[in-house]
N, C-alpha and C positions, 0 to 999 in steps of 0.2 A: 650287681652284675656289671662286666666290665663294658663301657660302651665302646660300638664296632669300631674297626681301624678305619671305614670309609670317612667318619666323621672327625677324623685328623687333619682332612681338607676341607674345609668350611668355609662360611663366608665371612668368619673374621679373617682369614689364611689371605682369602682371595681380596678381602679392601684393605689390605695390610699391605699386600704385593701392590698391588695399584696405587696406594698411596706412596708407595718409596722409589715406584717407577715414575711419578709424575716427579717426584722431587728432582730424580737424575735427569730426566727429560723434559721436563718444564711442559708448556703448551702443546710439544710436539708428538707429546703422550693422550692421547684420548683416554685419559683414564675412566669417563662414564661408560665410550662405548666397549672398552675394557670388561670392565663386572659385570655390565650387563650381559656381556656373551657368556663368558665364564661362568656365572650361577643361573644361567638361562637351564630350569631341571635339573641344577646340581643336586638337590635330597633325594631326585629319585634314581639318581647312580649309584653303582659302586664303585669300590674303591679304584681301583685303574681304570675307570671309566671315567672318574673325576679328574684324574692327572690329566687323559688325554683332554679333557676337553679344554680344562687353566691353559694347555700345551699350542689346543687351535686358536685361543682369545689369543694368545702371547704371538703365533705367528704371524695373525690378524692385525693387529698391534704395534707391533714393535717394529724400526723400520727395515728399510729392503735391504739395505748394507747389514751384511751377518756382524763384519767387526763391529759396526756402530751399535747393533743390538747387543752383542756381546759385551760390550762394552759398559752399557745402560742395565747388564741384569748383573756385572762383577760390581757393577756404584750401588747397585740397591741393596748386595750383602751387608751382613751384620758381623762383630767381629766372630776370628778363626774361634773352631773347639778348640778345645785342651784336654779334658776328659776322654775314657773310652763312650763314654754310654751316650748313644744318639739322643735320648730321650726328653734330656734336656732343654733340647735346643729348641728357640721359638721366636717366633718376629717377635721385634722389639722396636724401641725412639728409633735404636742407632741399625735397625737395618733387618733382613729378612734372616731367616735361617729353619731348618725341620724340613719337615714333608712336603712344603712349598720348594721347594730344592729339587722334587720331583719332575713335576712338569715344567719347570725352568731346563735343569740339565735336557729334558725330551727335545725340550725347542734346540738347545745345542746340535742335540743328535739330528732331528731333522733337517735343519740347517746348513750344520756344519761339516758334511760330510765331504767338499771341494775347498774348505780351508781347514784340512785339518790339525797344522799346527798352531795356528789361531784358537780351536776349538777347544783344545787339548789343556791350554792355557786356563779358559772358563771351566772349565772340569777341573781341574787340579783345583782354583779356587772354592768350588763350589764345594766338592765335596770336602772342605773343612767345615762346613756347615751341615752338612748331612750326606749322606753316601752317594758317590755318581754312578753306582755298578750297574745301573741294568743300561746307561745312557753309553757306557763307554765299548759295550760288544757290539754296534756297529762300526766302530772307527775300526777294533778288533778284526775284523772279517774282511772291511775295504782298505783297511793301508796295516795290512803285519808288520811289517818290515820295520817304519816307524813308529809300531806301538810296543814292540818287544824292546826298542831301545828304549824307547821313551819311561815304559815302566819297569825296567832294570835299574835307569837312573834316578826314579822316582823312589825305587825298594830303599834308597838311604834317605829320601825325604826326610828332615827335621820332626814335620807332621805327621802321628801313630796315623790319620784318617786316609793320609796318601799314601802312607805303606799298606793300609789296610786296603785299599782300591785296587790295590797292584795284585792282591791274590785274588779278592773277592774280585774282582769286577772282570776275571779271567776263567771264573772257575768255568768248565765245561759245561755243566746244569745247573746254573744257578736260579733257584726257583724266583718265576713271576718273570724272569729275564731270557733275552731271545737266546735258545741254545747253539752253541759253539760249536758245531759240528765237524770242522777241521780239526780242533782239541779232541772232541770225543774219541774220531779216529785215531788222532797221533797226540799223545800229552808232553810230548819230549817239549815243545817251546814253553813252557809254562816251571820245567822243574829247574830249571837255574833263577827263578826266581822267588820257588818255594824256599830252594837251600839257604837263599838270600835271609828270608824271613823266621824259619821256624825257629832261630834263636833270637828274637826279636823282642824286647825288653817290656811291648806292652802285649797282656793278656787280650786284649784285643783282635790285635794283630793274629796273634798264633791260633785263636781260636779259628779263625779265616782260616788260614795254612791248615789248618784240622782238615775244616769242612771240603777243602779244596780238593787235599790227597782222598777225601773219604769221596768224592766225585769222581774220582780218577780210578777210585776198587770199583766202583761200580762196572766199567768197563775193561779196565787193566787191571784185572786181581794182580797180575805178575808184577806191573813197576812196585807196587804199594811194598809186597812182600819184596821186592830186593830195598827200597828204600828201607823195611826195618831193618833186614840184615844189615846196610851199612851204617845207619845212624843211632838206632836202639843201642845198642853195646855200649856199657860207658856212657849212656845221655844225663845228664841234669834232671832234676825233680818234675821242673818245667817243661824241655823237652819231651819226657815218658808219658806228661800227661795229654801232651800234644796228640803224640804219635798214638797212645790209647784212640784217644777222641776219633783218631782217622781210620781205627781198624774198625771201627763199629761195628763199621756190613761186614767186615768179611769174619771179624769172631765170628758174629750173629750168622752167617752165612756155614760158618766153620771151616773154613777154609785151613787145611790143614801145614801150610808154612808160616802162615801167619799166628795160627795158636803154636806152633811150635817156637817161634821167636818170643813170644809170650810165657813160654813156658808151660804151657798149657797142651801141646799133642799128642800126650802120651793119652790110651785109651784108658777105661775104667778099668781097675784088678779090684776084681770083687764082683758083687751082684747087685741088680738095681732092678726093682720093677715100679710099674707104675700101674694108678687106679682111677678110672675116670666115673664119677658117680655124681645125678642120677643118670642111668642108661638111657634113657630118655628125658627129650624136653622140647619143651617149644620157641618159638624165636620171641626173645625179650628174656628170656630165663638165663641160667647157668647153671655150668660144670664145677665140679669140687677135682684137680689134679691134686691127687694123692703119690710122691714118688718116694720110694725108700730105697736107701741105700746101706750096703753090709760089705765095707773095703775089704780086702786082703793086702795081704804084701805086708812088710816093714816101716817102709816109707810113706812120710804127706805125701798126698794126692792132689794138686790144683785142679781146680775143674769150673768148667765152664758149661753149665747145665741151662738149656732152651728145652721149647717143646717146641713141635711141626704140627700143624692143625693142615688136615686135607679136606676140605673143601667141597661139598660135590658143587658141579655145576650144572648149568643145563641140560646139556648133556649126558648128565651121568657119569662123566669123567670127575676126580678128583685135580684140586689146585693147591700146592702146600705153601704153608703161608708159616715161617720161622717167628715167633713170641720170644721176646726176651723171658728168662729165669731167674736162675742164682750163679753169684761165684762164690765159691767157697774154696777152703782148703779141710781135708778127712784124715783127720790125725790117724794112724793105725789102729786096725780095730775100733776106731769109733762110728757107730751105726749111726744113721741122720735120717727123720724122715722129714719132708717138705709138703706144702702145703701152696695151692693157688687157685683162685676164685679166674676161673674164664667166664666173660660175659658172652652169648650168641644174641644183640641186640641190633636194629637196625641203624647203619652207617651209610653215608653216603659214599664210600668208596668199592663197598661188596653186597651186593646180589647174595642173600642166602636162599639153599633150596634144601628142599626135605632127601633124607638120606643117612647114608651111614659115614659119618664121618671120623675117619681113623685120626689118633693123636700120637705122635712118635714123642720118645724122651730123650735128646740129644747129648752127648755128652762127650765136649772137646770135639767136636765136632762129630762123632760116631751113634748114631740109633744103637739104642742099649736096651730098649723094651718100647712097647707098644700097649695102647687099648683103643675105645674107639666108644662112641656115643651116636645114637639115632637124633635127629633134629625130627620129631614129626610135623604133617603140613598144618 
């Protein structure tokens, strides 16, 4: 089993950090009263528990002049990545780097938020060592003006980890990161510097620019589908896999401009139904989806086949919740039947209750058949 992310911040991380601070700062570093705050109950935190608290030692710490501390945590890095994969990275002789990056960049943001082009500085360094995204959506929200420029000019940065900051660390919802709520409302300052990136030479990179636009369907189905209108057409291998990556919600969703630009909105010709067995069951058990299909027409058929699980709730009302499926293409006249194992077992993100719970069979985005299974209590 893999051990938790919280223990990526430990107390080899934290006398690692301490030992490469006292190097830059000599005496004027208390590096015991340092670790002693910092792992003061650090095993019984979690993970962003543990950042913040490296983040109150290092405030604690480090001293009153921001530049001077800023100063003392860019001496204690180790050298730049080069690779895309974070994973890598870890203190070392020559200097700090990983998830200790964390609540360093935090100290920035708290900090730095009255010298922001000073700060901006330590972020760019830093996150050559590990990612500054969730440290840099305050600067984001108190100085735009300067941070639009500043990461337009960044999006040609030498370094894939600062072009990657410039999408990721803007995206609107970035998970674990304070949301952007300016963004959510309005995405328009963020896609001059998508367009920047999604032809961007590391897989890295564009992965970001994926997740970014697929942030932005969340709210703006609309920009996402004109962005494929004008950029899908004629993209690179590269590009197509981008742009997939970014439709995910709205396939998944079925949004039908979106599967049309995919080639995917035309509805089913032919017949499909579906079987959900056993009719009953209890929570921890599952369902067998049974769905058969019998095309018409001449022509292949793309298709893009989900199932909608409804839900009851407390209430007694239904919640539909979209399951990925298959894609396939249905040569003429070739019948397909499909087969999927849905689990109704206990998760920490839904509340099940006893009831009848209908299951729709989606198809390019159109309900094509129906059936429906009892959860008994």
């Amino acid at each position: 089993m893999a051990e938790p992310f919280k223990l990526l911040l430990n107390e080899t991380v934290v006398r690692a950090l301490g030992q490469h601070l006292r190097r830059v700062g000599g005496k004027a570093f208390d590096r015991r009263g340092f670790e002693a705050q910092a792992l003061g109950g650090l095993d019984d935190l979690e993970f962003k528990a543990r950042a913040m608290q490296i983040a109150d030692a290092l405030e604690a710490h480090l001293p009153d002049d921001f530049d001077t501390a800023a100063g003392w945590l860019e001496s204690s890095l180790g050298p730049a990545g080069e690779g895309d994969e974070l994973s890598g990275f870890r203190c070392a002789d020559d200097g700090v780097a990983g998830w200790v990056i964390w609540p360093m960049s935090e100290f920035i943001a708290r900090r730095g938020l009255a010298q922001p082009e000073r700060a901006l500085r330590a972020l760019h360094a830093m996150t050559q060592r590990f990612s500054t995204e969730w440290a840099i959506r305050p600067f984001i929200l108190q100085h735009p003006e300067l941070l639009w420029a500043t990461l337009l000019q960044w999006a040609d940065d030498p370094s894939n980890h600062v072009r990657r900051l410039v999408s990721e660390g803007s995206r609107p919802r970035l998970p674990w990161g304070l949301q952007l709520k300016p963004l959510i409302a309005d995405p328009s300052p963020t896609l001059p510097l998508l367009l920047r990136l999604q032809d961007d030479p590391s897989p890295y990179v564009r992965r970001s620019v994926a997740n970014h636009l697929n942030d932005i369907a969340k709210d703006h189905p609309g920009v996402v589908a004109d962005w494929l209108a004008q950029h899908l057409p004629g993209a690179s291998a590269e590009r197509q896999a981008l742009l997939r990556h970014a439709s995910r919600s709205l396939i998944k969703a079925g949004d039908a401009r979106v599967l049309q630009a995919w080639g995917q909105g035309d509805g089913l010709k032919g017949q499909a139904t579906l079987t959900v067995a056993p009719a009953r069951i209890q929570l921890g058990e599952s369902v067998e989806l049974i769905a058969d299909f019998k095309p018409a027409g001449k022509a292949p058929q793309a298709l893009v086949i989900d199932y909608v699980v409804h839900h009851v709730k407390a209430d007694g009302r239904t919640s539909p919740k979209v399951f990925k499926g298959w894609q396939l293409t249905l040569a003429p006249g070739e019948s397909r039947m499909l087969r999927k194992r849905h689990a109704v077992k206990p998760i920490t993100t839904r509340v099940y209750y006893p009831g009848l719970h209908r299951v729709e069979l989606q198809v390019n985005g159109q309900v094509v058949a129906e059936a429906a299974f009892e959860l008994r209590p």
